[in-house]
C-alpha positions in Angstrom: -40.9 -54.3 49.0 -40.8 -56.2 45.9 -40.6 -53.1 44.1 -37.7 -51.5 45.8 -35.3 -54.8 45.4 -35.9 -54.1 41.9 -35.0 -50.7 41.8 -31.5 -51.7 44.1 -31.5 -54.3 41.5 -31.4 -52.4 38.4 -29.1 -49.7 40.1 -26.2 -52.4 40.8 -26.7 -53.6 37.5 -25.8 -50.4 35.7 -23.1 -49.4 38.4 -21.5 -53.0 37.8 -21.2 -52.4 34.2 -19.7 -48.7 34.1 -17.1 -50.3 37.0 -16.4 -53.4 34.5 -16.2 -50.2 31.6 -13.5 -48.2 33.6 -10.9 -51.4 34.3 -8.5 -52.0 31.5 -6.7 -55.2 30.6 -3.4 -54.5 31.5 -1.7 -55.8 28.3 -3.6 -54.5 25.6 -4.9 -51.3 28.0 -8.7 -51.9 26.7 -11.5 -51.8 28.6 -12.9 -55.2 29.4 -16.5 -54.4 28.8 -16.9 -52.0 26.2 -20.7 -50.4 25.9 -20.6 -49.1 22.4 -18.4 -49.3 19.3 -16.7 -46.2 19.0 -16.4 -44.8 15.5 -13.1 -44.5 13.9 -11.4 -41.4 14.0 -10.1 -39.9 10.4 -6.2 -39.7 9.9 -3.8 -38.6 7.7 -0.8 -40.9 7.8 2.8 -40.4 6.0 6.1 -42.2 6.1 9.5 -41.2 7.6 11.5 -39.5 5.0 15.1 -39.4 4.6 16.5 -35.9 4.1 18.7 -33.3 5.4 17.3 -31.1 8.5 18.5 -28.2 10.1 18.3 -26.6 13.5 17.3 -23.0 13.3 17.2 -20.2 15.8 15.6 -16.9 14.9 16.1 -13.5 15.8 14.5 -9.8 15.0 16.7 -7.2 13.6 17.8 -4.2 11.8 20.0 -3.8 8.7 22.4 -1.5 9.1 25.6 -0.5 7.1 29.2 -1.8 8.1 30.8 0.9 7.8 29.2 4.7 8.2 30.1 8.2 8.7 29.1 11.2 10.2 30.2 14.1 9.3 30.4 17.1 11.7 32.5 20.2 11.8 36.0 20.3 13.8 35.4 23.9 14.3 32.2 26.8 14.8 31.7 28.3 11.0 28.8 28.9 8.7 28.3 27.1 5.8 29.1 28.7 2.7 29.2 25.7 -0.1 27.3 22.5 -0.1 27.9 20.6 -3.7 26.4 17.5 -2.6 23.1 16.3 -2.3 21.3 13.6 -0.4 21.8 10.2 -2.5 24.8 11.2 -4.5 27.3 9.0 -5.1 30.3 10.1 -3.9 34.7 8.9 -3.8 36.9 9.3 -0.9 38.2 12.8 -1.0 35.4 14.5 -2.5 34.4 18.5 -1.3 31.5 17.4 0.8 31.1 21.0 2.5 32.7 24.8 2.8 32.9 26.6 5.5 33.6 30.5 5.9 37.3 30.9 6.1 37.2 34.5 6.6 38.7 34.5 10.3 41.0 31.3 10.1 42.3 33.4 7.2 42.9 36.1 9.2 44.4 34.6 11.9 46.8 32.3 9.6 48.2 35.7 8.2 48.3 37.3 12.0 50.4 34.5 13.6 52.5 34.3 9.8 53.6 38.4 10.5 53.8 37.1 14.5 56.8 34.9 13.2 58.1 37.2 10.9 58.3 40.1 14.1 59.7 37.2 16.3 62.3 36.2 14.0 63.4 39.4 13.6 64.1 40.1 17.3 65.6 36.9 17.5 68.1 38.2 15.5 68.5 41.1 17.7 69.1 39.1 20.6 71.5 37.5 19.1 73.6 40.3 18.1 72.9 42.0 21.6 74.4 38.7 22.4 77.1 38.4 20.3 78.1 42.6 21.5 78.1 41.7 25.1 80.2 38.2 24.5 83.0 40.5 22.5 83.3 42.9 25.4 83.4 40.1 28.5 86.8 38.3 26.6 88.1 41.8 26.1 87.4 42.8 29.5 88.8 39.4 30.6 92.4 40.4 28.6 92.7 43.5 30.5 92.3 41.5 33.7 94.9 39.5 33.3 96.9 42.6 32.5 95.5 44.1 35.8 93.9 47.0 33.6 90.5 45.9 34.9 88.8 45.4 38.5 87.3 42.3 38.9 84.2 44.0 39.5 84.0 45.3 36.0 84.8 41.6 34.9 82.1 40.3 36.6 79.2 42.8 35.4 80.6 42.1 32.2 80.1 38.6 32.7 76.4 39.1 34.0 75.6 41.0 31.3 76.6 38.5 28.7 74.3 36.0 30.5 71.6 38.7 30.2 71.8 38.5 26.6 72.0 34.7 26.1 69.1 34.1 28.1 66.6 36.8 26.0 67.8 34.9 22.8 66.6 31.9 24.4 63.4 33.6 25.6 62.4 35.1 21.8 63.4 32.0 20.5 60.9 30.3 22.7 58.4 32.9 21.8 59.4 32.2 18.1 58.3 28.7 18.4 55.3 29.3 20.0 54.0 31.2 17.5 54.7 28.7 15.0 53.2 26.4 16.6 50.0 28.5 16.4 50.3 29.4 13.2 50.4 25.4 12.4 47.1 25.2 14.3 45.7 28.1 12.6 46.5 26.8 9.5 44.8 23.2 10.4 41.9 25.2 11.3 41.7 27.3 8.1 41.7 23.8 6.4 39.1 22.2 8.3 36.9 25.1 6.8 37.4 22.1 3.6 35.3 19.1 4.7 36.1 16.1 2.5 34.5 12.7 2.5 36.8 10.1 4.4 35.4 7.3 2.6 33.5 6.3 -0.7 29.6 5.7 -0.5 27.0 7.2 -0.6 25.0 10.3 1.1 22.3 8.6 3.1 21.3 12.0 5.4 21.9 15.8 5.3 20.8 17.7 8.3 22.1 21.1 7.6 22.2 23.1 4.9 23.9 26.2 3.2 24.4 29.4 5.2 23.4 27.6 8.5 26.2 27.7 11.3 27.4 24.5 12.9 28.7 24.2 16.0 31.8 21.5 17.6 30.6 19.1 20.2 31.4 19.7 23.9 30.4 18.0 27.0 27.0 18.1 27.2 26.2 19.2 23.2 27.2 16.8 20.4 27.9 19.4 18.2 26.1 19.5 14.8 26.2 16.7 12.2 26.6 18.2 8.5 25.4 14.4 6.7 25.8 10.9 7.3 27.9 9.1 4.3 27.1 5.3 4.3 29.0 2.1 2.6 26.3 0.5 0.8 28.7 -1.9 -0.5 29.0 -4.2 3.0 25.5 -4.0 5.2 25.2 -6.1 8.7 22.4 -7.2 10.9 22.1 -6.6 14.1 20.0 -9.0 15.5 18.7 -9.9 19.4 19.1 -13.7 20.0 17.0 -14.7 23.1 19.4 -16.3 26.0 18.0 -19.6 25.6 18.8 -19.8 22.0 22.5 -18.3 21.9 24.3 -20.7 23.9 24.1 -22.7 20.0 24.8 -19.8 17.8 28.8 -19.1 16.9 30.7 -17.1 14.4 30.8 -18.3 11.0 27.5 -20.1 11.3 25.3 -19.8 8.0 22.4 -17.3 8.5 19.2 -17.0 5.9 18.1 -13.2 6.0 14.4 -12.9 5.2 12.8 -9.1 4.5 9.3 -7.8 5.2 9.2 -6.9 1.2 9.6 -10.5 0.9 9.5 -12.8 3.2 10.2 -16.1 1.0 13.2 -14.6 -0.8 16.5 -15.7 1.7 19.4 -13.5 1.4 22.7 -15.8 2.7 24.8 -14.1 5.6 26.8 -15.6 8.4 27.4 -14.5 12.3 29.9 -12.2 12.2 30.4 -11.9 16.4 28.0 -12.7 19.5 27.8 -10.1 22.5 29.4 -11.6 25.7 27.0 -9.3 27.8 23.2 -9.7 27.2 20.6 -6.4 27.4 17.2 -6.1 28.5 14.7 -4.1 26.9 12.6 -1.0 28.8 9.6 -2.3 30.3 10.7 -6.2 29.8 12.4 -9.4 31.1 13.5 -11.0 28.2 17.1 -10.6 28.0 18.9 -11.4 24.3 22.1 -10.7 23.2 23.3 -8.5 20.2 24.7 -10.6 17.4 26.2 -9.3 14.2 25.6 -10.9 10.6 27.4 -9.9 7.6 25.2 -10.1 4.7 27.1 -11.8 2.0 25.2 -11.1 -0.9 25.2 -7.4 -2.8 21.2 -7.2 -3.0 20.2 -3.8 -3.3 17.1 -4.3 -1.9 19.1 -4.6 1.0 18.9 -0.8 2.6 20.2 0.4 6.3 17.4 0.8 8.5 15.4 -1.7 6.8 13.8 -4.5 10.0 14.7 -8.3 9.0 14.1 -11.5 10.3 17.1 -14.1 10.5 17.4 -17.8 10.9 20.8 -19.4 12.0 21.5 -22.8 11.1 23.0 -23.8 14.2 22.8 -27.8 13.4 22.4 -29.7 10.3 22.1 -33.3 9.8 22.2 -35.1 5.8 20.2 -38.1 5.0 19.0 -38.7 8.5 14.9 -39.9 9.2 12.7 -37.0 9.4 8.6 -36.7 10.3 6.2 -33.6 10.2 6.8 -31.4 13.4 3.3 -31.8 14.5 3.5 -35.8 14.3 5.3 -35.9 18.2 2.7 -35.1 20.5 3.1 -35.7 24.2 1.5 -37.7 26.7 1.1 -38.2 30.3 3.0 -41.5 31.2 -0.3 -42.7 32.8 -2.2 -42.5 29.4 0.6 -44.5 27.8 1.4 -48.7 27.6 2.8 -50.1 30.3 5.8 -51.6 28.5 6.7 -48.2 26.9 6.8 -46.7 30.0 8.8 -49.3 31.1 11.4 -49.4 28.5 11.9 -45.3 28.7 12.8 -45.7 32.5 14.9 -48.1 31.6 16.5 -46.1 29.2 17.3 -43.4 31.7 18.3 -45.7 33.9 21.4 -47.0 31.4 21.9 -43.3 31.4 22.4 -42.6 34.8 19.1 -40.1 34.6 17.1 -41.0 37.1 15.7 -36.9 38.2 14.3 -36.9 34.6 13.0 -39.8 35.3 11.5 -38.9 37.9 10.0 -35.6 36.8 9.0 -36.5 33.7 5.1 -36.5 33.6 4.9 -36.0 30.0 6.3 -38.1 27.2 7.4 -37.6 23.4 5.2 -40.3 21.0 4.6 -40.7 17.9 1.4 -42.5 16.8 1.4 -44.8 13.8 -1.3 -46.6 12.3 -1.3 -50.4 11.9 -4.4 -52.3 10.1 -6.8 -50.0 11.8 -5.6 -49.0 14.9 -3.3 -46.3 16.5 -0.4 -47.1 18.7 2.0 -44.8 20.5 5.5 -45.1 19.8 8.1 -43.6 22.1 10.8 -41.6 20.3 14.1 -40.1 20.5 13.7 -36.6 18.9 17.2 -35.1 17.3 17.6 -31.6 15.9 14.4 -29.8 14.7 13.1 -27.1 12.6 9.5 -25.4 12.7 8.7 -28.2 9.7 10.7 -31.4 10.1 12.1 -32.9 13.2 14.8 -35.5 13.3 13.8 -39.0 15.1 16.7 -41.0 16.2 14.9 -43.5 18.0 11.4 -45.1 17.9 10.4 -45.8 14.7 11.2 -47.5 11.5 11.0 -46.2 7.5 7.9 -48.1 6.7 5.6 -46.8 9.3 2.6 -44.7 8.5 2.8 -42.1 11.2 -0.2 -40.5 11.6 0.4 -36.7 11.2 -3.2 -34.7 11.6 -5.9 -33.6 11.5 -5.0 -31.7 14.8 -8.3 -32.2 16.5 -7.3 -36.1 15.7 -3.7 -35.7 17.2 -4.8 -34.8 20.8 -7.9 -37.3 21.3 -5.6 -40.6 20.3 -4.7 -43.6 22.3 -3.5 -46.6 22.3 -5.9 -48.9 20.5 -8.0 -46.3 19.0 -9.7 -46.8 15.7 -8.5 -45.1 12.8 -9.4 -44.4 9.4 -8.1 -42.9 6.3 -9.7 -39.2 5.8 -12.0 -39.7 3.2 -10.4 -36.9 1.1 -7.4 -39.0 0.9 -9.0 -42.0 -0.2 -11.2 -39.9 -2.9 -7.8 -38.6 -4.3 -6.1 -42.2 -4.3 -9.4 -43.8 -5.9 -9.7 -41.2 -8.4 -6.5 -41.6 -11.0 -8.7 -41.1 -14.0 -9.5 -37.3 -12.8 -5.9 -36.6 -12.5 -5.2 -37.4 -16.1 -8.2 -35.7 -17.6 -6.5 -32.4 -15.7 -3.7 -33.7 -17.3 -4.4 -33.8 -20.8 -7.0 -30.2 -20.4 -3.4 -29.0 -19.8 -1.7 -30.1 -22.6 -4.5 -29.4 -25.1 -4.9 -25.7 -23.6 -1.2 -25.2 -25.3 1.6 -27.1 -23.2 4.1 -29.5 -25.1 5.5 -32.1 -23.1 8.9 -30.4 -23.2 7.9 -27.3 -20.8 7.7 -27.3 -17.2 5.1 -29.5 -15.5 3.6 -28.9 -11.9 5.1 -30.9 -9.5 3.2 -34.4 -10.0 1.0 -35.7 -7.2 2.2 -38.7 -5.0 0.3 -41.5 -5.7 0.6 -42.6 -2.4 -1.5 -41.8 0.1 1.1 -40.9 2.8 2.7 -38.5 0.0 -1.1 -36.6 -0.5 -1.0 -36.8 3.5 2.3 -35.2 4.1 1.4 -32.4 1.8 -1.4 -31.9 3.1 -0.3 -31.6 6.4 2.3 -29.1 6.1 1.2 -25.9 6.2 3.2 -22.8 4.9 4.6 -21.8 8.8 5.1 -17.7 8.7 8.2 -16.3 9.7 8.5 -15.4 13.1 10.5 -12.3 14.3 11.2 -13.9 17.7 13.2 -16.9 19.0 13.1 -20.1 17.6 9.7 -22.1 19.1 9.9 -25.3 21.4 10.0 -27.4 18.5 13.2 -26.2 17.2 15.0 -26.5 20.4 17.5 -29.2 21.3 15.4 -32.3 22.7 16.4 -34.2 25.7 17.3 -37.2 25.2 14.1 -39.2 26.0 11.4 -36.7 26.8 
C-alpha cells in the first residue's frame, strides 16, 4: 500500500509541474515554471532603412514589332521576279515582287480596242441621230403646210427617239468599258508589288516561279513576306486580374530578356485590354497589355519572350525592411496588448469583419538586449526585396531578418543571439585590412575603383546577408508585392 501512494505520489508531482509549465503569466506571456533553459536561437538583425520603394506587378510576354506587314498578292499570278531577300533592308516603295503580266497585258489592250470600237459607234449613233432629228423638223414644216399626214409626223418623231436612245445606250456601253479597262489596268499594276513601308524583311514564304493565290472565304490566300519596323517594338504582355486593377497607361515598365535577365530595358504601358482571356486548358484569366519599348536596343528582336515589371507605386525616402522580416502570426500566439491595440485600430476604422476574420497577423520581430519581441505593423507598398512599413516600428530597431528556420520558431520572449558569423566578421577588422592592403600591393592605386566597402555594423553584414538575388519571375507579382491591408 505504502508503495502505491508513492507511485500516485510521484505521478501528481510530475503532472503538477507540466500543468504549472503550460500556464503563462499573462503580462509577460512566460511560463511560470520553466523546466529547462532554452538555448538562444541565432539571428541576423538589421535596421530600417530610408529609401525609395516601388510596387511592381509582373507579367510574361512577347516582343513583337509595332508596326508589320504582310505582303500577299491582290490577284492569282506566278512569280516571275523576287529582288529581295530575307533580312534586307529595304525603303517604302521598293520592288518587293513581279508577277507575270502576260494576261493583264492582254486584257488592258482588249478593253483599250473595246473603247476605241465603242467610241466609234458612238459616233454613229450620233449622226444616225442627228439624220433622223433633220428629217422630223422638216417633216414638221410640211405639216404646218398640210403637205404631211400626221401619221408621217409622228413615225418621224418615233424614229428620232429611236436614235437618241441607242446613243445613250453605246454611250453607256462606252463607259462601261472604260471602266474595265481602269480595272484592268489596276490589275496589270498589281502584277508590281512595292513595299508600303520602310523596314526590314523578317519572313519570305514563297519564292520565284511559284503561283500565289488571293484570299477568299475560307483560304487566306498566300503571303509573299512579312516586312517588319524594327525601329518601334511592343510587348504584349498578360497581367493576371488581380494585378491589373493597378496597372495604367503611361506607367514606367522595366523589360527584362532571357539573354539577360539583369539588363532592364525602360518601356511604358501603352493601353490595357478592357476584356480579359483565358488560356486553353486554364482558369487564370489575365488581360493583354501593350508596352512600347522606349529604348532602340537591337537586342530587342520580334518574337523574342520577355518578362516585364510595372511600377505601379513608388514611394521616396519612406522606412523600408527586408521582405522576409514580416512574418505572420496567429493572434493567439501574440501579446495580449498587441492584439488589443490592432482591434482597436479597426475599430477607429469602422472594420470590424476584418476584425473579426483575421486569424493571422503581420509582425515584425525585433531584438532588444537578448530577447525577441513581436511588433505589429502597418505594411505599405512592397516589392519582392523591400517592403514599406508605415506603422510599428521605429529607425533604430534591430529587426531581426533570418535565418528562415529562425523566422518561423520565434515568440515573444525568445532568446536570441547574434549568428556567430556575424560576430566573427565584426570582431575581425584586422582581416579586412590585410585583404585590403593584398589588394593594393597585387597592383591597385588608391585612385581606381574599390569593391563596395563592408558595413561595419553588424545590421549592415546582416542585411546583406539576407538578401538573396530573387530570380525573375514570368508570372504575376507574389503576395508580397501586393497592396497590404491596412492592418493584417
Amino acid at each position: 500500500m505504502k508503495k502505491i501512494l508513492l507511485i500516485v505520489a510521484a505521478v501528481g508531482l510530475v503532472a503538477g509541474v507540466f500543468a504549472l509549465n503550460r500556464i503563462h503569466a499573462p503580462e509577460s506571456g512566460k511560463p511560470l515554471l520553466h523546466v529547462a533553459t532554452p538555448d538562444a536561437l541565432p539571428v541576423l538583425v538589421t535596421k530600417p532603412e530610408r529609401k525609395s520603394v516601388s510596387r511592381i506587378v509582373q507579367a510574361p510576354g512577347e516582343i513583337e514589332a509595332v508596326l508589320e506587314v504582310e505582303i500577299r498578292s491582290e490577284i492569282p499570278a506566278k512569280i516571275e521576279e523576287m529582288p529581295v531577300e530575307e533580312g534586307d533592308t529595304i525603303r517604302a516603295g521598293q520592288l518587293l515582287c513581279r508577277l507575270n503580266d502576260d494576261e493583264y497585258g492582254a486584257l488592258v489592250e482588249s478593253g483599250e480596242a473595246t473603247i476605241n470600237r465603242l467610241k466609234a459607234s458612238v459616233r454613229q449613233a450620233d449622226a444616225q441621230a442627228a439624220q433622223c432629228q433633220y428629217d422630223c423638223n422638216r417633216r414638221e414644216k410640211l405639216a404646218q403646210q398640210d403637205a404631211a399626214s400626221d401619221h408621217e409626223l409622228t413615225d418621224y418623231r418615233t424614229r428620232l427617239l429611236v436614235a437618241q436612245a441607242d446613243v445613250e445606250v453605246r454611250k453607256q456601253s462606252l463607259a462601261e468599258a472604260e471602266a474595265m479597262l481602269r480595272r484592268a489596268r489596276e490589275n496589270l499594276a498589281k502584277t508590281v508589288i512595292t513595299s508600303p513601308i520602310a523596314g526590314v524583311v523578317s519572313q519570305i514564304h514563297a519564292k520565284a516561279g511559284e503561283i500565289v493565290v488571293t484570299g477568299t472565304m475560307n483560304n487566306p490566300g498566300t503571303v509573299v513576306m512579312v516586312v517588319t519596323d524594327l525601329s518601334q517594338m511592343q510587348v504584349r504582355a498578360r497581367v493576371d486580374e488581380t494585378d491589373v486593377p493597378q496597372v495604367t497607361p503611361d506607367q514606367p515598365v522595366d523589360i527584362f530578356l532571357p539573354s539577360d535577365p539583369q539588363r532592364a530595358i525602360p518601356g511604358r504601358v501603352l493601353r490595357v485590354a478592357t476584356t480579359g482571356t483565358k488560356q486553353t486548358g486554364r482558369d487564370v484569366v489575365t488581360f493583354e497589355t501593350l508596352i512600347l519599348v522606349d529604348a532602340d536596343d537591337p537586342s530587342v528582336k520580334p518574337g523574342m519572350t520577355a518578362n516585364v515589371e510595372i511600377r505601379v507605386a513608388k514611394k521616396e525616402n519612406t522606412l523600408t525592411v527586408p521582405v522576409q522580416a514580416i512574418v505572420h502570426r496567429k493572434r493567439k500566439d501574440l501579446p495580449k496588448k498587441l492584439v488589443e491595440d490592432y482591434d482597436r485600430r479597426l475599430t477607429e476604422l469602422d472594420d470590424t469583419r476584418r476584425r473579426n476574420k483575421a486569424q493571422y497577423l503581420k509582425v515584425v520581430f525585433c531584438k532588444n538586449d537578448d530577447e525577441a519581441h513581436p511588433h505589429l505593423v502597418r505594411v505599405g507598398i512592397a516589392n519582392e526585396l523591400d517592403a514599406e512599413l508605415v506603422e510599428g516600428i521605429n529607425d533604430d530597431d534591430l529587426v531581426i531578418i533570418g535565418p528562415y528556420r529562425t523566422l518561423d520558431q520565434l515568440k515573444d520572449g525568445t532568446l536570441v543571439k547574434l549568428d556567430e558569423s556575424d560576430k566573427e566578421q565584426q570582431d575581425s577588422p584586422a582581416e579586412d585590412d590585410a585583404a585590403e592592403d593584398t589588394q593594393l600591393a597585387d597592383g591597385e592605386s588608391e585612385g581606381d575603383d574599390q569593391p563596395e566597402p563592408t558595413a561595419s555594423d553588424p545590421a549592415d553584414r546582416a542585411t546583406t546577408k539576407a538578401t538573396p538575388a530573387t530570380p525573375r519571375m514570368a508570372t504575376a507579382t507574389t503576395d508580397s508585392a501586393r497592396p497590404s491591408p491596412l492592418w493584417s
